[in-house]
N, C-alpha and C positions, 0 to 999 in steps of 0.2 A: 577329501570329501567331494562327492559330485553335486552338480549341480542340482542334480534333482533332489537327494537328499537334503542338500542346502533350505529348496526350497519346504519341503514339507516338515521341516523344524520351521517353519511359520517365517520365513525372510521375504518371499513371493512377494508380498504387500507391499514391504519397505524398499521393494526393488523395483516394480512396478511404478511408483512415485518415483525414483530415484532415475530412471529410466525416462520417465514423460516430462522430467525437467529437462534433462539429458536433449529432448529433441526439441523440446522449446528452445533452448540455446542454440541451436542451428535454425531456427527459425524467424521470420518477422510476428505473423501471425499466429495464432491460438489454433490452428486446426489441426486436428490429430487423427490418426486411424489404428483404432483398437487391437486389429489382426497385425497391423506393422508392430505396433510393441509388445504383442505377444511374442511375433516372432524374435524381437529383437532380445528377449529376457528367453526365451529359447523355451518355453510352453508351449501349451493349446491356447487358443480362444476362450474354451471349458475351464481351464483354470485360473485363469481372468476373473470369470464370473464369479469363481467359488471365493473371492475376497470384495470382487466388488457388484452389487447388483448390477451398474449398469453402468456406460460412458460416464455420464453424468456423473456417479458418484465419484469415480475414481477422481476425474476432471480437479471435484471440490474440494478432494485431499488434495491433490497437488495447489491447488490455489490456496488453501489453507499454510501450506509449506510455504508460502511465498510471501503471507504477513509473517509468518514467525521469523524467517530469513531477514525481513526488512528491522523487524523488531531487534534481534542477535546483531544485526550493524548498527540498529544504534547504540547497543549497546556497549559495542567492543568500539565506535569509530568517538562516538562523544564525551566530552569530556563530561566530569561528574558536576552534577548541580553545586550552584556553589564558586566553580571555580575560574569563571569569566560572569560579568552580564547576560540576567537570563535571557534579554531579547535578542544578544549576539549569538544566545545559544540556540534557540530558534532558529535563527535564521542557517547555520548547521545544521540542524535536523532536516530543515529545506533543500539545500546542497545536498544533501547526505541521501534525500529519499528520490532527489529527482537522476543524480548517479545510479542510484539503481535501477529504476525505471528503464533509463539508454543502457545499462550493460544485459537486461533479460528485458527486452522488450514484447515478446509475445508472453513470457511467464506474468511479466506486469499484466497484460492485455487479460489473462483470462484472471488475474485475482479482480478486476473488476469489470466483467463483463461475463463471467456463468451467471447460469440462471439463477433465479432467487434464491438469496442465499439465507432464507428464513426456512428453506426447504433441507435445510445442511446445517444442522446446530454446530457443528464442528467448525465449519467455513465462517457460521457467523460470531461463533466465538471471537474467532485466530482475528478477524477485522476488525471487533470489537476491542480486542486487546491491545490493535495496533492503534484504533483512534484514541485510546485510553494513556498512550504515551503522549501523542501528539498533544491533547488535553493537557496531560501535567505541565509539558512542556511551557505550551502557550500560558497555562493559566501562572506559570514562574513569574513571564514578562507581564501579565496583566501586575501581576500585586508589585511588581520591584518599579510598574509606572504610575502606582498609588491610586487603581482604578478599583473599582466594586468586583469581588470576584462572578460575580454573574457573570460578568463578560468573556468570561473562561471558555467557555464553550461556543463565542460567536469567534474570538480570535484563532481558536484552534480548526472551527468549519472553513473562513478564510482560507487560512495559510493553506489547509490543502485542497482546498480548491483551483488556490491558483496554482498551486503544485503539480496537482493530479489536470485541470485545462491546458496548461501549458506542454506537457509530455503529449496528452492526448492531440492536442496539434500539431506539435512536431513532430510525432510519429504518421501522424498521417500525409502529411505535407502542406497542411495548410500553410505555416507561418512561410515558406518558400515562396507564398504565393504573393506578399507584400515587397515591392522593389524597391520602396524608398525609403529612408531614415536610416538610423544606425538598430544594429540585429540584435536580440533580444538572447543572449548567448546563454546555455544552462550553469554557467557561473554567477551571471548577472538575477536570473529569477529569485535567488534568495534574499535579497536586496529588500526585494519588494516585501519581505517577511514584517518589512517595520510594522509595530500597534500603530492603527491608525488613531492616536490617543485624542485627541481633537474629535474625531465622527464618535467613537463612543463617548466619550462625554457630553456630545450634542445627544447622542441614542437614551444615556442614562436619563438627562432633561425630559425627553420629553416623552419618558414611559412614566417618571416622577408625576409630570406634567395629567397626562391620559387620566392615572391614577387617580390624582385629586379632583377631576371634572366628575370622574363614574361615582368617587363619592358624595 
């Protein structure tokens, strides 16, 4: 079968994606040019268009492919709930997403840095789904350290914040730019995954606290 045949059994799409990861991986940065990947999938530019309206769009599905990617490692790399301490398992899931971060570092770049991704129900799905694991996860280690599940959703923003800061720095070169102390290595970041169990039960207090005054 030729390639163009290939293509208009409807594959174009899924090759096109398959393609614009393809160059992120040779790359630092998220910048791409449209006529090169046409070229490179062996089209026109015209038929580009005819799967995606525009940069943009295409850009969101490949960003989209980059939470489900992150989500499929964790799947296949962690172990099942259950079968270690959920906070050690956390802190896995930490390791686990900042390795992927440094192995596709421009692919990371554009799953959070296209444009608004409330404009791309699809893009906001895939990230939604992603923070939805990180959520179960964290909220494992809230309830196995006997905390209110409310807290579920402040341990899981944490954890990847420092997650998703830390890459962002070191991709950039910020953390290079400190000379002294010992180095902050992507083995060591998930450490820092511990519940900070002490600050939220100070947090708990004194929402408790607020509460009883407003009444």
């Amino acid at each position: 079968m030729t390639t163009t045949s290939t293509y208009h059994h409807g594959n174009l799409r899924d090759s096109l994606v398959a393609a614009t990861i393809a160059q992120l991986a040779l790359q630092h940065d998220a910048t791409l040019s449209l006529r090169e990947l046409a070229r490179t999938v062996g089209v026109s530019i015209a038929a580009v268009y005819r799967h995606f309206p525009s940069k943009e769009a295409l850009l969101a599905e490949v960003a989209a492919a980059g939470f489900a990617s992150l989500i499929a490692k964790w799947e296949a790399e962690l172990p099942p709930p259950g079968s270690l301490p959920a906070e050690q398992r956390f802190q896995l899931l930490g390791q686990q997403y900042i390795e992927f971060a440094l192995a596709a570092p421009a692919h990371y770049r554009l799953m959070f840095e296209h444009q608004d991704v409330r404009q791309f129900p699809a893009l906001q799905d895939a990230a939604q789904a992603c923070f939805q694991y990180v959520l179960q996860t964290a909220g494992a280690a809230v309830r196995e350290a006997g905390l209110d599940p409310r807290w579920d959703k402040a341990a899981a923003s944490a954890g990847w914040s420092l997650g998703h800061g830390y890459v962002m720095l070191l991709l950039s070169g910020r953390l290079a730019m400190a000379d002294s102390g010992d180095e902050l290595s992507p083995s060591m970041v998930p450490r820092f995954f511990q519940l900070p169990v002490e600050a939220l039960q100070q947090a708990h207090q004194q929402v408790k606290q607020e509460s009883d005054i407003e009444r």
